[in-house]
N, C-alpha and C positions, 0 to 999 in steps of 0.2 A: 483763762490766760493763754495767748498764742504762744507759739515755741519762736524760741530769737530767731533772728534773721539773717543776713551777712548780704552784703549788695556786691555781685562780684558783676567782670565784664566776659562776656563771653564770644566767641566767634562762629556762624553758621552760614550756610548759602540763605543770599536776599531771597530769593523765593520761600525756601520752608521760614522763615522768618517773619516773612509777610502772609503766608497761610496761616501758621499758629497765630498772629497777630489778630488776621478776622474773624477766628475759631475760639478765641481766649474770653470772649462775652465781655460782664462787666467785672469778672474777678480779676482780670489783666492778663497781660503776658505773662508775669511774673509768675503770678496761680498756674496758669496752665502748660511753663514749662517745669517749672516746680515738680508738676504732677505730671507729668509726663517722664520725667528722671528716677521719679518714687517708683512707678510701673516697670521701667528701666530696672533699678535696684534689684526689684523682686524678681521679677528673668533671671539675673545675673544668680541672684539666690537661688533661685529653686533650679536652675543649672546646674548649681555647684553638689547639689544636693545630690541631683540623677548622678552624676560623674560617682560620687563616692559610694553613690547605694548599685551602680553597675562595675565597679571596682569591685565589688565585694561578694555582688550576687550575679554577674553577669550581664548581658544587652535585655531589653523586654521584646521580646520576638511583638511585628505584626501581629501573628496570630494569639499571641495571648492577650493584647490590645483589644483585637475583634472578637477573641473572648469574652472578654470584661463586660464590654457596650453589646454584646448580645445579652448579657446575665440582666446589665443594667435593663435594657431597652424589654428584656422580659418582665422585670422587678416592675417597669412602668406601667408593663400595661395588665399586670396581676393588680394591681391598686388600680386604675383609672376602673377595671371591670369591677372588685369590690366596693369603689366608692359610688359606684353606678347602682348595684345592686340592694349597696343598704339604704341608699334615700329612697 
């Protein structure tokens, strides 16, 4: 069962309108501004999220960012050398 609907009118510039219009395939416009507000949403959310967890615990420096994605980018390539090693 799909989730209800509501037909509302909205206003935007003819251009990004007529983009999304030839970008939207056969699910419509409607799909794919739909889903383009959904993606929207979650920004908005997970915004609201960093704001309260840098309220609480301070800014995420750069450098601990480029920390992270070094640990990661090591994490990656310790697995890519043991999945190599055990086939």
């Amino acid at each position: 069962m799909s989730e209800a609907t509501g037909k509302y009118s909205i206003t935007m510039p003819r251009d990004i309108a007529e983009a999304a219009k030839a970008r939207s395939g056969p699910s419509g416009l409607s799909a794919y501004v739909a889903a383009a507000v959904a993606r929207q949403i979650e920004r908005d959310n997970l915004n609201e999220i960093i704001q309260v967890a840098e309220a609480e615990h301070g800014p995420v420096t750069d450098e601990a960012i480029q920390a992270l994605r070094d640990q990661l980018h090591q994490a990656r390539q310790e697995q890519t050398q043991g999945g190599t090693n055990a086939a």
